[in-house]
C-alpha positions in Angstrom: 0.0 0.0 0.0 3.0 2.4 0.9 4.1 1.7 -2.6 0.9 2.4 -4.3 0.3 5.7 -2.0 3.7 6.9 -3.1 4.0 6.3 -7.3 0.6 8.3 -6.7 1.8 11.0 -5.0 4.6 10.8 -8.0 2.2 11.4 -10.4 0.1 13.8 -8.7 3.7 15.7 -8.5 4.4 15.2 -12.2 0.8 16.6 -13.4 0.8 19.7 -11.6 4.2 20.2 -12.9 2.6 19.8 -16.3 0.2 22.2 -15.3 2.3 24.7 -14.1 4.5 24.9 -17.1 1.1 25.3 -19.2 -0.2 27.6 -17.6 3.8 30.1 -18.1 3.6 29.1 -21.4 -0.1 30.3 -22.4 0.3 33.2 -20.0 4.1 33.8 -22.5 2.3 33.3 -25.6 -0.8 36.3 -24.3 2.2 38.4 -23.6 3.8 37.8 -27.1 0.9 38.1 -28.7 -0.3 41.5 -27.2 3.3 42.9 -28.6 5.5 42.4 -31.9 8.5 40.1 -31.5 10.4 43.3 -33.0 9.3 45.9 -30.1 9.8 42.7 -27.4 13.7 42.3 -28.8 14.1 46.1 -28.6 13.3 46.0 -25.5 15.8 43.6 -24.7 18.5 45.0 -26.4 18.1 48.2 -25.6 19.8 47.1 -22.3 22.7 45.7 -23.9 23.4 48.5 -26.4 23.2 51.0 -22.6 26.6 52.5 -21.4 26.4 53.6 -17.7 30.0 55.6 -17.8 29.7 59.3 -18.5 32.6 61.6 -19.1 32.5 65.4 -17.7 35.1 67.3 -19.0 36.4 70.8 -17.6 39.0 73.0 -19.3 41.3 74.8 -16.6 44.0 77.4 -17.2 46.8 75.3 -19.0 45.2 71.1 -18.1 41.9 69.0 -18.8 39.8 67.6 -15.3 38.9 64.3 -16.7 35.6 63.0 -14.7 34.4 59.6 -15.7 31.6 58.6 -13.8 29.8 55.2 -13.1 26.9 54.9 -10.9 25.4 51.4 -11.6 27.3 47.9 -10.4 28.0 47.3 -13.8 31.6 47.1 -14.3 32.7 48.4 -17.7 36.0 48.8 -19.6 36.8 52.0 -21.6 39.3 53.8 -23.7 40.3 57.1 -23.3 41.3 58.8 -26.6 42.2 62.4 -27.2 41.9 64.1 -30.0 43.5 67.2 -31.0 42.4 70.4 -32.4 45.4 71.5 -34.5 47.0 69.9 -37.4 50.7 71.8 -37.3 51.9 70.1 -34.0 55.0 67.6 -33.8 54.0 64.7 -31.3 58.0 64.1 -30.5 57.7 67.5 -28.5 54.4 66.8 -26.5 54.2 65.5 -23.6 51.2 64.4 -21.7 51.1 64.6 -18.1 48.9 62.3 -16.3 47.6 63.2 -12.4 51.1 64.2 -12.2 53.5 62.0 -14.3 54.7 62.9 -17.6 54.6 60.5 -20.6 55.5 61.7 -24.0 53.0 61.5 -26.7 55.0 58.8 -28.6 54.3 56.6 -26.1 50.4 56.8 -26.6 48.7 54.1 -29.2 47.9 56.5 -32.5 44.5 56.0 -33.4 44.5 58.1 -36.5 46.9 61.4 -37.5 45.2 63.4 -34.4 44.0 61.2 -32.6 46.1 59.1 -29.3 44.9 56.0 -26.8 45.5 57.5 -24.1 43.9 55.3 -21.3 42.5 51.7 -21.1 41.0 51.2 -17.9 37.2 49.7 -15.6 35.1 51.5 -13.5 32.1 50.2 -11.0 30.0 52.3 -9.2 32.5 54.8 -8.6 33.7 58.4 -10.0 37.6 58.4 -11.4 39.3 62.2 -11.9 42.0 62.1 -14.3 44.0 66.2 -14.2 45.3 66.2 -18.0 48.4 68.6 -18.8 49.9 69.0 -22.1 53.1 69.9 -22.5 54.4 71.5 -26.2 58.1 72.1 -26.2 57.2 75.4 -28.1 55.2 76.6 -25.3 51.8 77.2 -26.1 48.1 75.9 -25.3 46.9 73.1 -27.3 43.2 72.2 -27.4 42.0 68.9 -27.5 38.9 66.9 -27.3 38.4 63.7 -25.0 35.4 61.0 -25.5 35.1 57.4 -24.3 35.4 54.7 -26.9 35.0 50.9 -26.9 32.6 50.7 -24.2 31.9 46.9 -22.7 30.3 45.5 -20.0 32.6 42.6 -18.3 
């Protein structure tokens, strides 16, 4: 009898089982049904495609205040890159000095002819100042442009 009570217990187990998954999958298919598969998968990658680091950038007398700024737990790598302004400069006499030590621009990955990697670094729910200084040999002010590139999610 203990044997009979228990295979039907089994299948009382197994049926509402059945039942249950049923029941997610006619609820899943009212949901599809009520939107477009396109506007459902936009949905869903809209997430993916979102980048939670922002950059702030302030111009001082002769250096850049880098802000980059994550608020969310997702951890993300970036790339800094700079870009300059000015097409008549000779990168063998800048130099770029980084929250105080100096690298020259040769040392940076060229992206294109104005344009230098100049950091590769992750941020999580946190607020990173980088204090830019560049250095020309023939002493004047160069302007340049900063902006985040390969974002990712690790």
């Amino acid at each position: 009898m203990n044997i009979i009570r228990l295979i039907d217990q089994l299948i009382i187990k197994k049926v509402l089982e059945i039942l249950i998954i049923l029941c997610l999958i006619v609820l899943a298919l009212t949901l599809i049904h009520r939107k477009s598969f396109q506007e459902i998968f936009q949905e869903i990658s809209y997430f993916r495609t979102t980048h939670y680091t922002q950059i702030d950038t302030e111009i001082n007398d002769f250096s850049y205040t880098i802000h980059l700024i994550n608020e969310t737990y997702t951890e993300e790598s970036f790339q800094l890159m700079m870009e300059f302004q000015e097409d008549f400069f000779d990168p063998e006499k800048v130099y770029i000095k980084i929250n105080g030590h100096s690298v020259s621009l040769n040392n940076f990955k060229k992206k294109n002819k104005n344009t230098f990697l100049i950091l590769n670094d992750t941020i999580k729910a946190s607020e990173k100042k980088y204090i830019i200084e560049l250095i020309y040999e023939d002493s004047f002010f160069i302007n340049a442009n900063f902006y985040l590139e390969n974002i990712l999610k690790i």
